[in-house]
C-alpha positions in Angstrom: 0.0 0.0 0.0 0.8 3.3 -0.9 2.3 5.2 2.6 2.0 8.9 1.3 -1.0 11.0 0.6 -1.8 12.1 -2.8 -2.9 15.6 -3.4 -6.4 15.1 -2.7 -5.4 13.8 0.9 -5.5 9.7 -0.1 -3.1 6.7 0.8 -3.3 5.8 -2.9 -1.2 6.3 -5.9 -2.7 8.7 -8.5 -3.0 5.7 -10.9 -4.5 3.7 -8.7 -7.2 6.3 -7.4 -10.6 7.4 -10.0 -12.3 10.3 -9.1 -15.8 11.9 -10.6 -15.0 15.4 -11.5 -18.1 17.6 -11.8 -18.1 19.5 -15.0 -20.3 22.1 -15.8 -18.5 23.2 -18.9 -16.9 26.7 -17.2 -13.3 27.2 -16.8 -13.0 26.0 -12.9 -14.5 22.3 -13.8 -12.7 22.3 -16.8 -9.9 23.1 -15.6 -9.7 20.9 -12.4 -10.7 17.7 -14.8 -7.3 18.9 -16.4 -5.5 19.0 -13.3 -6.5 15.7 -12.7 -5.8 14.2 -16.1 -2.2 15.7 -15.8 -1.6 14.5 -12.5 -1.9 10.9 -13.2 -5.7 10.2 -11.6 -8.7 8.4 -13.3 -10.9 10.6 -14.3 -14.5 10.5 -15.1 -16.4 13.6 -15.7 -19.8 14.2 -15.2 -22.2 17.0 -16.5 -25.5 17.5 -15.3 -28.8 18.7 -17.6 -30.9 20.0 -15.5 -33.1 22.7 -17.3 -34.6 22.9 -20.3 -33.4 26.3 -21.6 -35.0 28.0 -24.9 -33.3 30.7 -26.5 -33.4 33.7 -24.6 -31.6 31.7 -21.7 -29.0 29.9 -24.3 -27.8 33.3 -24.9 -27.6 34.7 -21.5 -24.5 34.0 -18.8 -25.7 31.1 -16.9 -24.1 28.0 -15.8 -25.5 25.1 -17.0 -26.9 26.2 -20.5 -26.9 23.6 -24.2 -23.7 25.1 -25.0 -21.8 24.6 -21.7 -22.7 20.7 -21.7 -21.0 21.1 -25.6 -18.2 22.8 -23.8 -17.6 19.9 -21.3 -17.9 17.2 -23.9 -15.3 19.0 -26.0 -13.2 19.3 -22.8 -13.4 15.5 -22.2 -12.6 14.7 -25.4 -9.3 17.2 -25.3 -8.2 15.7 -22.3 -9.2 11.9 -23.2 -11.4 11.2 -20.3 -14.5 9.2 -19.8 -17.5 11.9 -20.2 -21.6 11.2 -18.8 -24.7 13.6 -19.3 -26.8 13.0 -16.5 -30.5 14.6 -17.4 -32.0 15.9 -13.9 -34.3 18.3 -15.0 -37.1 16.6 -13.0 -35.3 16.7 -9.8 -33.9 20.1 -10.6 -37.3 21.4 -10.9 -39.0 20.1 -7.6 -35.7 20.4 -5.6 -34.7 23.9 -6.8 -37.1 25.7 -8.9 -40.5 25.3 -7.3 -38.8 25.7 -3.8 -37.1 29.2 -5.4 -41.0 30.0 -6.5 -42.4 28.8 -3.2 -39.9 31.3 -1.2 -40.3 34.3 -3.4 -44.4 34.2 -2.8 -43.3 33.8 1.1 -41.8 37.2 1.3 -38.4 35.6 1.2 -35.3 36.1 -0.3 -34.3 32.6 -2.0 -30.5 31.3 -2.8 -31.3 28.4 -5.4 -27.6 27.6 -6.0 -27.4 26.3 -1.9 -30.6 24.4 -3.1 -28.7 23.0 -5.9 -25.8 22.3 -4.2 -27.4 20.1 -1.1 -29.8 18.4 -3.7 -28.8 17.0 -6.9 -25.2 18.6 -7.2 -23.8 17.5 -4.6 -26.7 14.6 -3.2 -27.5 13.0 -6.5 -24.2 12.9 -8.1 -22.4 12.0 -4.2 -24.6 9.0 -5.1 -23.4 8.4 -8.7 -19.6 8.3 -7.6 -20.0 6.1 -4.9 -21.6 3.7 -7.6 -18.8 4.6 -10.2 -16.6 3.1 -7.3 -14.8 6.6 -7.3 -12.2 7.7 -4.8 -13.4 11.3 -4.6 -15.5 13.5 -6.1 -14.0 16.8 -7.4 -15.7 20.2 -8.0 -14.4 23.3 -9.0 -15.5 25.4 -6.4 -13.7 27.6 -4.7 -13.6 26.7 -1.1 -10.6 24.9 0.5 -10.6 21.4 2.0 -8.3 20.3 4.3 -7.9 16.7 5.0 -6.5 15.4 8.4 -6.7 11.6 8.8 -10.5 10.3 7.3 -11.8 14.1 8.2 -12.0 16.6 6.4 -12.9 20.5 7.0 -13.9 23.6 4.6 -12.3 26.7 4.6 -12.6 30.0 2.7 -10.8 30.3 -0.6 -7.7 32.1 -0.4 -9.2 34.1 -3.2 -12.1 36.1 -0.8 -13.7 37.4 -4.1 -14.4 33.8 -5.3 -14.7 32.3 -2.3 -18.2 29.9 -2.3 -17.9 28.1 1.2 -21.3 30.7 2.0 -23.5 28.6 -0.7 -21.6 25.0 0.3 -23.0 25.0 4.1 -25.3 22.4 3.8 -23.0 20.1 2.6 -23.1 17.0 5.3 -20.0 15.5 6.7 -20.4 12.4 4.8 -20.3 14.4 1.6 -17.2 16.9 3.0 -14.9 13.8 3.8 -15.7 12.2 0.0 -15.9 15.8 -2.2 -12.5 17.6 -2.5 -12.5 21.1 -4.2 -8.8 21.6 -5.7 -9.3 25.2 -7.0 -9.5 26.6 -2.9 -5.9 27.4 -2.8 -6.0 29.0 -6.1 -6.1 32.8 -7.4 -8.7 32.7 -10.9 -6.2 34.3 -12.9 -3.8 30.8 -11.9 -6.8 29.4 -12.8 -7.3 30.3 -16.2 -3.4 30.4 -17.0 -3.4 26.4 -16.0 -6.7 25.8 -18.3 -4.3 28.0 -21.1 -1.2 25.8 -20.7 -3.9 22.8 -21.2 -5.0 24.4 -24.4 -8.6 24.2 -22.8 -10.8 25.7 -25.3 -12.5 27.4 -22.4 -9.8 28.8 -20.8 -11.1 32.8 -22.1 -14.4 31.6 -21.5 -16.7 34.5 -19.2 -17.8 33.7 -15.7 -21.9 32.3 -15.3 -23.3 35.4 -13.5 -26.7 34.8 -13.1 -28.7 31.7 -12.2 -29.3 28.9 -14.7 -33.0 29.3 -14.7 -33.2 32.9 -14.5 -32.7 34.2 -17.9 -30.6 37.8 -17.8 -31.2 38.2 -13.8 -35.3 38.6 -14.2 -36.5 36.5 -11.4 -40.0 37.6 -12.0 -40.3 36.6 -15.4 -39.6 33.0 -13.7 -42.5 33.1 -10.9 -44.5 34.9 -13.7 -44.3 31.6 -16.0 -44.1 28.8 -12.8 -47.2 31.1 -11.0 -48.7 33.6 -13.3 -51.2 34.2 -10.5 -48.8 35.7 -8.2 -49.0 39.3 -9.3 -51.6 40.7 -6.8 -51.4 43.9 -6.2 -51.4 45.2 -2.1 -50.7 47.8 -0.1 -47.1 49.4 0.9 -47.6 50.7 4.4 -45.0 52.7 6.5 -44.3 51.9 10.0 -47.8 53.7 11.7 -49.7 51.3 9.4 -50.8 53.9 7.5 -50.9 53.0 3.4 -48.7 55.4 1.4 -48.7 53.3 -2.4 -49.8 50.1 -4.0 -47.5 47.9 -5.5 -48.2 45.7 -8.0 -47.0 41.9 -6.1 -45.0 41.3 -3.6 -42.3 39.2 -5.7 -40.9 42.4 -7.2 -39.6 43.5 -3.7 -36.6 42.4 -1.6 -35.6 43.3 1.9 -33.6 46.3 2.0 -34.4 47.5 -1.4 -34.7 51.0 -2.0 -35.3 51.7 -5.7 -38.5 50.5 -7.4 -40.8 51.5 -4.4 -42.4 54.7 -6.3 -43.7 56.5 -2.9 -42.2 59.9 -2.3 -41.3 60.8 1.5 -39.1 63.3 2.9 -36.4 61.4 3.2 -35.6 57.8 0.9 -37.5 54.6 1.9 -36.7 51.2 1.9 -38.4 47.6 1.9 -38.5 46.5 6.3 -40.8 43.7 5.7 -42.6 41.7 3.1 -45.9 39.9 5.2 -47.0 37.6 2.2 -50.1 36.2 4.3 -51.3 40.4 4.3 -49.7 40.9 0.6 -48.2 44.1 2.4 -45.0 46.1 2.0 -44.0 47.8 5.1 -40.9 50.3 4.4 -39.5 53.0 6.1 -36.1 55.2 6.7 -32.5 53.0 6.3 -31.6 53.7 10.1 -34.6 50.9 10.6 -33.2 48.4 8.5 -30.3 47.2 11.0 -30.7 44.0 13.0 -29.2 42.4 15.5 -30.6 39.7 16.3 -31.3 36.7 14.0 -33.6 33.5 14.2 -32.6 30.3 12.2 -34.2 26.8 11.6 -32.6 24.0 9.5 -29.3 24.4 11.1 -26.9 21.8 9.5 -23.5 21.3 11.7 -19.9 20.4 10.2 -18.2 20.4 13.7 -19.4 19.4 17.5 -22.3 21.8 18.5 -19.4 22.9 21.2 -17.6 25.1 19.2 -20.3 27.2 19.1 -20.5 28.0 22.7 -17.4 30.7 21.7 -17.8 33.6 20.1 -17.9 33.1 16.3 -18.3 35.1 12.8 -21.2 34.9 10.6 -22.0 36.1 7.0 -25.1 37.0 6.3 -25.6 37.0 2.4 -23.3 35.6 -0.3 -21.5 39.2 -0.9 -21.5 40.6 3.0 -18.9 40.8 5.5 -17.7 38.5 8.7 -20.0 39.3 11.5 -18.8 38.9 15.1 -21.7 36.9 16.8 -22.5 34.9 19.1 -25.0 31.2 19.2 -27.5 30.0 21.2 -28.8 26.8 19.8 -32.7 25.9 20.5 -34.1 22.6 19.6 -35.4 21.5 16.8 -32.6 22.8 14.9 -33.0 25.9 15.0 -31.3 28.7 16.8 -31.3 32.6 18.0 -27.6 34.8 16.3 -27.2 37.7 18.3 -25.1 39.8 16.0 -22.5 42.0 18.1 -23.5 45.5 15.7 -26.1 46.1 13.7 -26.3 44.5 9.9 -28.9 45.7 7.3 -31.1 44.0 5.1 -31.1 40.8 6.2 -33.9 38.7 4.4 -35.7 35.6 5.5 -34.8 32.8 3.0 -31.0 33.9 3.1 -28.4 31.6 4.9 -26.7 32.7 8.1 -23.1 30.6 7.8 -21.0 30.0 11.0 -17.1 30.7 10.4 -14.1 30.2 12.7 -10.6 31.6 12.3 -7.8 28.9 13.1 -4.2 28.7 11.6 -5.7 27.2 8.5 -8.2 30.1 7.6 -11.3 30.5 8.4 -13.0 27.3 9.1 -17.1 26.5 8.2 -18.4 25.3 10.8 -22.1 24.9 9.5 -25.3 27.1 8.7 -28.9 27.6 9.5 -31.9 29.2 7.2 -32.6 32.9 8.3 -36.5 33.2 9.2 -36.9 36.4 10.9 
């Protein structure tokens, strides 16, 4: 047997060790399949369908489009690897897009990639490797994993503009000590320089920016189509209860958003609540919007519920800041953040991510849902 660690952390040979490598026809996936290829591993790449997208999404700058599953099968032909299409659009839809739908008519404020991610990304194709026999299954996310004996942690990328740890919460500890995500210790530009010295034909290839199923970042058009009975117009009320405006459903509005409103007031107003049971919009000044304290349900652990009982950071959204807090776990899975200074426009439906700082970075230790 092999007595050193390969460089995804296993007492195997390279040669001797086959690993699934997600690819979704972008530059990271592409790129780590390549890494793989050239360091002597087995390498199977996967791609998932899992919309049907017409046109007007084709063209857009998704993940997951007709021409990125082209893009990964002429990738897996350039490096000589085995290549599957996996069709999930059934499981995509009731996993991700009817629970994105179901949110948005809540009042909340949906993230369908963490969806995606916990169901068939990182559920449904866990399940596929094991059955391939693989070692490992390798994404091209940008979070680092650590492996210390048969555990392995997540860390925030050393690149803190790609980092994805935020969306990857959910993922179990089953799933952490199997997935391995290569691209963590990695700057993009080092990214798309490897995928160049590959001769990766999409090593210039644009970032996804919006979601797959969102066509050009119009999330109503989507509830429009899954719900066209969702646009009911209500009343926006400020803080006395007193109606000020009508708006025209309650899907076009966001916590903390400030254009789009049309009422006038003396000073600028912005969206404090969405109550989808009244079909209300309560707004008011931005020195109401701040929070500090935070109730979550769902709460998925990656460490012993002990190292909670410290002080900790949180993130709030995918683009915010660290957020010195502190934990006090209920029952039922679900728990109360008491944030240590105030933090606006945080939205039910959002994920609050626990984060610890050790020698290695800083370390996820798990999430929850927000719901108020």
């Amino acid at each position: 047997m092999n007595s050193q660690l390969n460089s995804i952390g296993l007492l195997k040979k390279p040669s001797e060790t086959t690993v699934v490598v997600a690819m979704s026809g972008g530059v990271d996936s592409s790129t780590v399949a390549g890494i793989m290829k050239r360091d002597g591993y087995n390498v199977i790449g996967i791609t998932l369908k899992l919309y049907d997208d017409g046109k007007e999404v084709a063209l857009s700058k998704q993940c997951c489009s007709g021409q990125d599953i082209m893009d990964a099968k002429r990738v897996a032909h350039k490096l000589g690897i085995e290549h599957k299409i996996l069709y999930y659009q059934d499981k995509f839809k009731q996993g991700v897009i009817d629970n994105f739908v179901d949110s948005y008519l809540k009042g909340e404020t949906p993230i369908p990639c963490v969806q995606c991610n916990q169901t068939v990304k990182f559920k449904d194709l866990f399940e596929v490797s094991k059955d391939l026999k693989a070692d490992a299954l390798i994404t091209g996310h940008y979070v680092k994993s650590i492996t210390s004996g048969d555990e392995t942690n997540m860390y925030r990328a050393i690149d803190e503009n790609r980092d994805q740890s935020y969306f990857l919460f959910n993922t179990t500890r089953e799933q952490l000590n199997y997935i391995r995500f290569p691209l963590g210790g990695m700057l993009k530009d080092e990214t798309r320089s490897i995928a160049k010295k590959l001769d990766l034909n999409v090593a210039d290839k644009p970032d996804s920016q919006d979601i797959c199923f969102v066509p050009n970042g119009d999330y109503a058009s989507v509830i429009r189509k899954f719900r066209p009975d969702s646009y009911k117009k209500g009343n926006i009320k400020n803080l006395k209860g007193k109606v000020i405006g009508v708006h025209d459903g309650i899907i076009n509005f966001t916590i903390g958003q400030r254009k789009g409103i049309r009422v006038s007031d003396r000073e600028p107003l912005y969206v404090l609540k969405i109550d989808s049971e009244k079909n209300e919009i309560i707004v008011g000044s931005r020195d109401k919007l701040g929070k500090k304290n935070i109730y979550i349900n769902n709460i998925n652990l990656l460490v012993d519920k002990r190292n909670l009982e410290k002080d900790i950071l949180v993130k709030v959204r995918s683009t915010g800041k660290l957020l010195n807090a502190k934990i006090s776990l209920k029952e039922n899975s679900s728990a109360e953040v008491n944030l240590k200074e105030f933090e606006d426009g945080i939205s039910p439906g959002q994920a609050c991510v626990f984060y610890d700082l050790d020698k290695q970075g800083h370390k996820v230790l798990g999430g929850g849902w927000i719901v108020s």
